[in-house]
C-alpha positions in Angstrom: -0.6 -9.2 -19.9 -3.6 -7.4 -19.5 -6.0 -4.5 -17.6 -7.0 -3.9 -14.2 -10.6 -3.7 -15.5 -10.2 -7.2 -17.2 -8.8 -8.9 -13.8 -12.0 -7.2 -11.8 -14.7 -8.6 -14.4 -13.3 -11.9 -14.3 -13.6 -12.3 -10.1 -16.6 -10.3 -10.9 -18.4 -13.2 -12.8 -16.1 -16.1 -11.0 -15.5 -15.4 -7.6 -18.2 -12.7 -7.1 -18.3 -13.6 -3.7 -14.5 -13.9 -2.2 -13.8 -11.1 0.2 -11.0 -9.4 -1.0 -10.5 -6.2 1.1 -11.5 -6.3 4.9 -11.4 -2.5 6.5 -10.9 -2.1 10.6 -12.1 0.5 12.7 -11.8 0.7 16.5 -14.6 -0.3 18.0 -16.9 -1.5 15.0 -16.9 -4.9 13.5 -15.0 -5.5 10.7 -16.6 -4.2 7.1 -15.5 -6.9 4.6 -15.8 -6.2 0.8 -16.1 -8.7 -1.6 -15.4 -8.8 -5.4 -19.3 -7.8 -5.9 -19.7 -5.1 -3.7 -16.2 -3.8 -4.9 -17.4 -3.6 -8.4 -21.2 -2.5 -7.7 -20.1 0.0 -5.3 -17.4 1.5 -7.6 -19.8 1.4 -10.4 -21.4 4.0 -8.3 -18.8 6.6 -8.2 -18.0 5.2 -11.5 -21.3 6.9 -12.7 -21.5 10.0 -10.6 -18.1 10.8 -12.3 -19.5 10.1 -15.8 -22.6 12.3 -14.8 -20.5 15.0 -14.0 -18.6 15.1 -16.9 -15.7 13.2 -16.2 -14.3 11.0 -19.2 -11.5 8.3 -19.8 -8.3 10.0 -19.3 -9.2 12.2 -17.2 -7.6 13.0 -13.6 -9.9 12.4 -10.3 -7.8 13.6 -6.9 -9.1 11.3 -4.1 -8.7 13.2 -0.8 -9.9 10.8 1.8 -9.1 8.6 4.6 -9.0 5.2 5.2 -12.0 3.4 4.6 -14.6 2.8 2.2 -15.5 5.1 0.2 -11.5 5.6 -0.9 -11.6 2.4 -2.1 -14.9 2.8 -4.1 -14.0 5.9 -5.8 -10.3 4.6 -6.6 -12.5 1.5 -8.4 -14.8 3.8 -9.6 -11.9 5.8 -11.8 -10.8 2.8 -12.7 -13.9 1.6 -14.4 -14.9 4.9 -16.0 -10.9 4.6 -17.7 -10.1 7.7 -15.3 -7.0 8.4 -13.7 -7.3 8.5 -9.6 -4.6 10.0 -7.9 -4.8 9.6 -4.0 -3.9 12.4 -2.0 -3.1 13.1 1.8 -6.0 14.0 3.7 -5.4 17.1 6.3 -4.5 16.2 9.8 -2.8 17.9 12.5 0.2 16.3 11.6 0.7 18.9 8.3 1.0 22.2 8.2 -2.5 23.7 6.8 -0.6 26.3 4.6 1.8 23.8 3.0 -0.7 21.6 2.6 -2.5 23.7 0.4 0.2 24.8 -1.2 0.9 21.8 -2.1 -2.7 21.1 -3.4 -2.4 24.0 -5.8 1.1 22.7 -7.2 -1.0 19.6 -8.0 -4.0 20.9 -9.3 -1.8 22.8 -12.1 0.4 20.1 -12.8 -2.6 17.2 -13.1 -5.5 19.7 -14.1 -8.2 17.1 -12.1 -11.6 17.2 -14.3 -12.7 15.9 -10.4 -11.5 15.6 -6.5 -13.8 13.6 -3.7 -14.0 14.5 -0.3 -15.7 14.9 2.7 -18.7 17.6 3.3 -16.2 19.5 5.8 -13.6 20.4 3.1 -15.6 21.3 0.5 -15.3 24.1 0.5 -11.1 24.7 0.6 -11.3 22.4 -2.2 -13.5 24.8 -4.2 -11.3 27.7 -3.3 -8.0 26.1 -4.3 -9.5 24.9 -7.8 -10.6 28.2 -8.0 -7.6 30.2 -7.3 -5.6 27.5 -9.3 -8.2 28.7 -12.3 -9.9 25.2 -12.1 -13.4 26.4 -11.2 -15.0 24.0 -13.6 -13.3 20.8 -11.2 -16.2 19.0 -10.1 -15.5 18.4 -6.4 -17.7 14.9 -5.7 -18.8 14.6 -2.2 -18.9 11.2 -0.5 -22.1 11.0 1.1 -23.8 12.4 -2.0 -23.1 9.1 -4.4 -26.6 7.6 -5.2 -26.4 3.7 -5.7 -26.9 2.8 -9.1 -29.9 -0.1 -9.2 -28.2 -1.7 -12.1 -24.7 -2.1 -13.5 -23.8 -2.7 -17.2 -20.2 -3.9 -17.4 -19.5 -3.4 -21.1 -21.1 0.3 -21.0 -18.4 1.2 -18.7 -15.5 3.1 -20.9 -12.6 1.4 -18.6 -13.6 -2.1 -19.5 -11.8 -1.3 -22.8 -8.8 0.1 -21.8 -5.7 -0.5 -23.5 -2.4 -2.3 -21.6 -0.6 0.8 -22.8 -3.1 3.5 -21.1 -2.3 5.2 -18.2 -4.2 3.6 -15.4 -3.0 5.7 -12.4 -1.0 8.4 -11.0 1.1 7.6 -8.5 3.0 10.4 -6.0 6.8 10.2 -4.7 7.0 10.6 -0.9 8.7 13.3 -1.5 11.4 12.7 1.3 14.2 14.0 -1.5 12.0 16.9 -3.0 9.0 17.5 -3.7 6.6 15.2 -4.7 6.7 13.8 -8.4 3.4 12.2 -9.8 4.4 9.2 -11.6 2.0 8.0 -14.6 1.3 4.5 -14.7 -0.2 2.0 -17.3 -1.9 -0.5 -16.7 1.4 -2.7 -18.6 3.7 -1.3 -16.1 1.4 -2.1 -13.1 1.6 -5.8 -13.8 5.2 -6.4 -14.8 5.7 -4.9 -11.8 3.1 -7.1 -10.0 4.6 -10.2 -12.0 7.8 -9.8 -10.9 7.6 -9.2 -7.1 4.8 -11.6 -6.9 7.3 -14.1 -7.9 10.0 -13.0 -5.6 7.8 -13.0 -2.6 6.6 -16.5 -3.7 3.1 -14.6 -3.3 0.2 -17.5 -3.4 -4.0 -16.7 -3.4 -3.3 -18.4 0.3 -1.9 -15.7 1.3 -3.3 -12.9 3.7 -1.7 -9.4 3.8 -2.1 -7.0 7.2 -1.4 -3.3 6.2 -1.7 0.3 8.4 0.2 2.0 5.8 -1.6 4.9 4.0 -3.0 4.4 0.6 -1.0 7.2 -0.9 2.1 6.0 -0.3 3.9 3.5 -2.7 4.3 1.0 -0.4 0.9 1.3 0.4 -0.7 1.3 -2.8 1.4 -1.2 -4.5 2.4 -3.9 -1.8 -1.2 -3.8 0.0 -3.3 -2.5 -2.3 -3.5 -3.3 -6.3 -1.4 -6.3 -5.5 -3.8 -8.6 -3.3 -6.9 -6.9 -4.7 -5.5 -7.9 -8.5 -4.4 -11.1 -7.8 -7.0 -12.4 -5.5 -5.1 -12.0 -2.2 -7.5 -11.2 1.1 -5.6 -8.0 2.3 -6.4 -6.4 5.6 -6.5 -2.5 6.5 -6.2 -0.4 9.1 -6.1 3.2 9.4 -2.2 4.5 10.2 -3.8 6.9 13.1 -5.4 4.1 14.8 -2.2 1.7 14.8 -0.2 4.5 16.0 -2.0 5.0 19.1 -2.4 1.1 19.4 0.4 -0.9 17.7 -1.1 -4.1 19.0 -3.3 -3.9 16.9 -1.1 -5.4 14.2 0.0 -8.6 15.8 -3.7 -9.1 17.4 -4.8 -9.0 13.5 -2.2 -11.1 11.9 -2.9 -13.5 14.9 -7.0 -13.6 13.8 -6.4 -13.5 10.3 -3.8 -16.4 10.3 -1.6 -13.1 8.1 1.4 -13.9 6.6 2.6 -10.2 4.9 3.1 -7.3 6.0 5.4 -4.6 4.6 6.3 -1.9 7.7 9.0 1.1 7.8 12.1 0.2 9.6 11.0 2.6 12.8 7.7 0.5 13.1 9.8 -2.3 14.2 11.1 -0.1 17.4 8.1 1.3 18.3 6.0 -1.9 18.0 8.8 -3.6 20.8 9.2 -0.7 22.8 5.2 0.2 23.0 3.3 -3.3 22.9 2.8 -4.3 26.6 2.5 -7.9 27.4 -1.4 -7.5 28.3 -2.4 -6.5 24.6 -1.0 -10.0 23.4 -2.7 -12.7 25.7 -3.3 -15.6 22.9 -1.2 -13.8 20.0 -0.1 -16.5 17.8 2.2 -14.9 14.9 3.3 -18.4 13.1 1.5 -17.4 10.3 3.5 -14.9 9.6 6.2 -15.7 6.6 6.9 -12.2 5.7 7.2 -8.6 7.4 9.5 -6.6 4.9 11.4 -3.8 5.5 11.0 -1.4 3.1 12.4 2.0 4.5 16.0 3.4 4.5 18.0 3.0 6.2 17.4 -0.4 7.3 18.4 -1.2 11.0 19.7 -4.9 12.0 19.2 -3.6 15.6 15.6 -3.0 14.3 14.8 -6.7 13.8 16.9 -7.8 16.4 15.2 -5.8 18.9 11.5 -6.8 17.1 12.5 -11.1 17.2 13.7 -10.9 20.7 10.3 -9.4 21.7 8.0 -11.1 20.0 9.8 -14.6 19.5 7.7 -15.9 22.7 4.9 -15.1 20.6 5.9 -17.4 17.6 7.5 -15.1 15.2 10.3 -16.6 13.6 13.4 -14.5 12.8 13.1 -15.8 9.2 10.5 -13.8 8.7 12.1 -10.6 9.3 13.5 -9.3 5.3 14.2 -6.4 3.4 13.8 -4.7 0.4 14.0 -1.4 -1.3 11.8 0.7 -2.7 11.4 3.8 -5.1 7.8 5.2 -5.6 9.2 6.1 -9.2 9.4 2.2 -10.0 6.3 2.0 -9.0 7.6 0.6 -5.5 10.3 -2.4 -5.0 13.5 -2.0 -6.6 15.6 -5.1 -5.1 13.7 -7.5 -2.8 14.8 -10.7 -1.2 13.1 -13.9 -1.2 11.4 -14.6 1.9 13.4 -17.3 3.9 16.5 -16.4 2.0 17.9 -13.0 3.3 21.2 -12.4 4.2 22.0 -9.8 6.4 25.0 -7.6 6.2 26.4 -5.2 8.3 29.5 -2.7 7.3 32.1 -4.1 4.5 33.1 -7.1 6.8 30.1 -9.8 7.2 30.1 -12.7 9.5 28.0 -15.9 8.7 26.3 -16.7 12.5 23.9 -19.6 11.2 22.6 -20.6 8.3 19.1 -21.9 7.8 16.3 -22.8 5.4 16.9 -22.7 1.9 20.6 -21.5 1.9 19.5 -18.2 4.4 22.2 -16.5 6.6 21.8 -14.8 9.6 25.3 -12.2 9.8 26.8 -9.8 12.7 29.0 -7.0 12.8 31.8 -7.9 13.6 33.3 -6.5 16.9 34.0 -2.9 16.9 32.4 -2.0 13.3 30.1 0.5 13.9 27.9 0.7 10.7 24.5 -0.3 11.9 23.1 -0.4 8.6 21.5 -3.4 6.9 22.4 -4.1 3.5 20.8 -7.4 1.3 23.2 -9.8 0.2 23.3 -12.9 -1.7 23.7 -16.0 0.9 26.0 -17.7 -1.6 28.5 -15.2 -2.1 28.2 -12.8 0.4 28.2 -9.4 -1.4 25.6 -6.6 -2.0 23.3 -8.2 -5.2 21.6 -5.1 -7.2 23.2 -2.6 -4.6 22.6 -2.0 -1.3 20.1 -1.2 1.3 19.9 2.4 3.2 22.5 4.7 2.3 
């Protein structure tokens, strides 16, 4: 076992220069990040934090979007031994006044000694520490962060963080409530880590391709602390821009030769019923070993629908899995290897083939009209560690 600051020195001083985290925006060339930049450009907001008075143990809300500067002032926490807790940013998908309400509910259940932002909501954020009699909450601004000229690994207060402190806080989705923050340790974190890494079969050859937002579990778990902690090149795009260009996906797993993804069931739908046959010329998805179904309920029609589209295109059906997850156990509760789900349908499966490694392919039977996909073991044909979807 050990910290997240331990794992970051040691690519730090051994792999300094392996890209782990590549960032896409539309119409600008990839911005790749390796293990030097991500350390020396944390260290930044790792300092500005300090400056301000921030200390270890202390809760920094991260309101930002994809890109750079969320991943830098995550790291940043993380080195100082503060606790970053990512947050929504406002879009015109959310209601303004629940938003904020819901901003205020979390400033006076975390009491943040700092939030970062952009300069445009600067000043909401002010207000709502105020009103929620947090005036003193530094609010750190992202294109104010001088660059530090040097960095001094074993000055910073994170670098000797215990297994047993809490390294993060982590929000429910909230789909059954309202959102529950979820403290983390840096102990929990990795037998977490350990233990889906292993059931995934998860390898440093690996790539992982990811739109899903950073403050989500699946997000933050599946394609963010695990490839940057265990040396895994992830790929991210923003979820705006792969909603109004789904391609965008497959056309990255096809340059990056990915082989992960993890993707709600109704991204499966939309990705075969939006994709157009122009956006794929020279798609090649053979690389991909893994896209994993993580939401509830899981539809069979789902990946049926997704295989027979993109099949031509060299996915394999294998690929297609399940899992499910819960944000309070830090993400995956029962996965399935990859190339050895079993698909079930209703209380009556039917074997249709059976491939690699033991795996079964299953129908409804005729007339049985439960839709929903539940894991099962291939030998025996029953839901293993419960079921998926309601």
């Amino acid at each position: 076992m050990t910290t997240f600051t331990a794992v970051l020195r040691d690519f730090y001083e051994r792999e300094p220069d392996r890209v782990s985290v590549t960032l896409q925006h539309p119409n600008q060339p990839d911005f790749h990040i390796t293990y030097r930049e991500l350390i020396e450009r944390s260290n930044d907001y790792a300092a500005a934090y300090a400056r301000a008075g921030v200390k270890p143990g202390d809760v920094v809300i991260l309101i930002l979007q994809h890109g750079k500067d969320l991943v830098y002032s995550f790291w940043g926490a993380v080195l100082l031994g503060a606790i970053p807790s990512m947050m929504p940013f406002l879009t015109e998908k959310l209601s303004p006044e629940r938003y904020r309400a819901d901003l205020a509910a979390l400033f006076s259940h975390s009491h943040p000694k700092g939030v970062v932002t952009y300069p445009e909501f600067e000043a909401d954020v002010k207000m709502l520490a105020t009103e929620s009699g947090y005036s003193a909450c530094e609010v750190f601004i992202t294109d104010r962060i001088p660059q530090q000229e040097k960095l001094d690994l074993s000055s910073l207060p994170g670098m000797n963080a215990a297994e047993t402190d809490i390294v993060l806080l982590q929000h429910s989705s909230g789909s059954t409530g309202l959102q529950k923050g979820v403290a983390l340790s840096h102990r929990a974190i990795f037998n977490h880590l350990d233990a889906y890494g292993e059931s995934i079969r998860l390898t440093r050859d690996d790539v992982i391709v990811s739109w899903l937002p950073l403050y989500h579990d699946m997000g933050l778990i599946a394609c963010f602390l695990l490839p940057i902690l265990r040396g895994v090149h992830v790929v991210q795009m923003s979820p705006f821009d792969w909603v109004r260009a789904p391609w965008r996906l497959l056309r990255t797993i096809s340059d990056y030769r990915g082989t992960l993804t993890w993707l709600p069931n109704f991204a499966y739908n939309f990705c075969a019923q939006k994709i157009r046959d122009r956006d794929l010329e020279g798609v090649d998805l053979s690389s991909w070993r893994a896209s994993i179904n993580t939401s509830e309920p899981v539809r069979f029609k789902s990946h049926e629908m997704f295989y027979e589209r993109f099949k031509s295109y060299g996915l394999k059906f294998e690929t297609l899995q399940t899992s499910y997850g819960m944000a309070e156990k830090r993400l995956r509760g029962h996965p399935e290897r990859p190339g050895q789900t079993a698909l079930r349908r209703g209380n009556r499966p039917r074997v249709v083939h059976r491939g690699q490694g033991g795996a079964s392919r299953l129908r409804r039977p005729p007339g049985d009209p439960d839709d929903v996909v539940r894991t099962a073991h291939p030998q025996h044909c029953h839901p293993r560690g419960g079921q998926q979807g309601p």
